[in-house]
Every structure is written in C-alpha cells, then in structure tokens.
C-alpha positions as CSV (number, residue, x, y, z in Angstrom):
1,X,-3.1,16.8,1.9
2,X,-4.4,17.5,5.3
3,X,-6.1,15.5,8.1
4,X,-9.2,16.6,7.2
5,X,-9.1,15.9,3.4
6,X,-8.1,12.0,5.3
7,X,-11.9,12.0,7.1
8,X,-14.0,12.5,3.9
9,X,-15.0,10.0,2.1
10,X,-13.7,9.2,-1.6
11,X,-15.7,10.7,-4.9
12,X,-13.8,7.4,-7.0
13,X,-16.3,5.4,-8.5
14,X,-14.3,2.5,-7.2
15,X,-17.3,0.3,-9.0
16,X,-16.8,1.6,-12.4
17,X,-12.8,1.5,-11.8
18,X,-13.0,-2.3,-11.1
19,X,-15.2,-2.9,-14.0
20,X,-12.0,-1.3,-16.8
21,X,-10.0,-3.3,-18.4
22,X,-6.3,-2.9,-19.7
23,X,-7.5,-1.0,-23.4
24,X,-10.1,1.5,-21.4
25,X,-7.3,2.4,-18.6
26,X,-5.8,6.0,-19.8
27,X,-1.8,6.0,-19.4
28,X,-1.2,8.5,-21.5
29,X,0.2,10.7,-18.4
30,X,3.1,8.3,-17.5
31,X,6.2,8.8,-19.1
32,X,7.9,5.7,-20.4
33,X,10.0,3.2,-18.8
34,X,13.1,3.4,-21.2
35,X,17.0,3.1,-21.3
36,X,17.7,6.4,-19.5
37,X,14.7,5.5,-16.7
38,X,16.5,2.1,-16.0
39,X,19.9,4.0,-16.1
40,X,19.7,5.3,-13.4
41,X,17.3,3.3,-11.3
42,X,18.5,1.6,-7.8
43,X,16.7,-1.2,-6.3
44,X,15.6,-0.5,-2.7
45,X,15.0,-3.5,-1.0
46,X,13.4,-2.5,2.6
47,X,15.6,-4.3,5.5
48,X,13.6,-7.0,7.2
49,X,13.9,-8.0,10.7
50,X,12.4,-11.1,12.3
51,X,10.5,-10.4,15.9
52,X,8.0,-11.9,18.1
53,X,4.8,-9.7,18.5
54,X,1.7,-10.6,20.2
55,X,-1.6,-10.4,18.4
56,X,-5.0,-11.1,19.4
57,X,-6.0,-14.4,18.2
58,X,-8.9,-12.5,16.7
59,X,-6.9,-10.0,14.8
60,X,-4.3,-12.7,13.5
61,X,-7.0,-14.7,12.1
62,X,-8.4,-12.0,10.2
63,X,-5.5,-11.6,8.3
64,X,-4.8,-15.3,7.7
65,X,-8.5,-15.9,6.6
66,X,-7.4,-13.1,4.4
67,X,-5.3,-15.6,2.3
68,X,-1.3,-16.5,1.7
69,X,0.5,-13.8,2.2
70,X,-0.6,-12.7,5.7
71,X,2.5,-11.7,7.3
72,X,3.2,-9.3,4.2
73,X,-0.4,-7.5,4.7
74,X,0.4,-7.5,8.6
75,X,3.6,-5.6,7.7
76,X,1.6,-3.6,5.0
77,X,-1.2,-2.3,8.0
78,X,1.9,-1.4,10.3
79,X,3.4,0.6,7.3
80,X,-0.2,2.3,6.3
81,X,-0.5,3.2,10.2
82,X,3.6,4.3,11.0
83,X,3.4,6.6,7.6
84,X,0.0,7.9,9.0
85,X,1.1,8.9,12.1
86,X,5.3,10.4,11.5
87,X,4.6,13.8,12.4
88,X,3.3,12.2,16.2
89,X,6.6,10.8,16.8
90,X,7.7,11.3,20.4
C-alpha cells in the first residue's frame, strides 16, 4: 500500500457492514483455530511503561468523553500515528 492509496477515501459500504449480523458475515476464508494453530501460538503481551505526558485539556477530554477506557484509545492513536509514520524515523 502506498501513501497515496492512504488519501483516498474508502469504497466499504461501512453502512451496510454495520447493519450484518453474525449468520450474514462470510468466514469461509479463515482457516480454523485448531490444536496445531494453538500449538504453536505465543502470547505477546506489549511492555507497558507508565509516563507523564502533557495534553491539551481539550484533547484529553475528548478522549475521556469518549468513554472508560481512555488511556487505552490514547495509546491506540499514538500506535495508529508511530506505525504510520516508521519509515520517517530520524
């Protein structure tokens, strides 16, 4: 995928995604989650670190007006934005 591909704007009818329920959703393309898959699976539990960070007051409460859970989808942006910009490293 390339940065441009990033800038145009999604073809998903996100309308008639939302409206599916659990029957109508097509799986067929996933393999199953058997013996031999859990075999050989590892759990890889990211390493947390606590820090203090300033935020606007505005942005902060955005997120916690967003519901419980704010720190994670804090943490969640930061990931989205880090893994969208790795080839800028300096």
């Amino acid at each position: 995928m390339s940065a441009s591909d990033l800038k145009k704007p999604s073809e998903t009818n996100w309308t008639r995604v939302d409206a599916l329920n659990d029957e109508e959703i097509d799986t067929s393309d996933i393999p199953p989650l058997d013996e031999a898959f859990f075999a050989d699976a590892k759990l890889r539990v990211p390493e947390k670190v606590s820090i203090t960070v300033n935020i606007d007051a505005d942005v902060l409460e955005w997120f916690r007006a967003q519901g419980g859970e704010y720190q994670q989808r804090i943490n969640a942006a930061l990931r989205i934005y880090a893994e969208a910009h790795k080839e800028h490293r300096r």
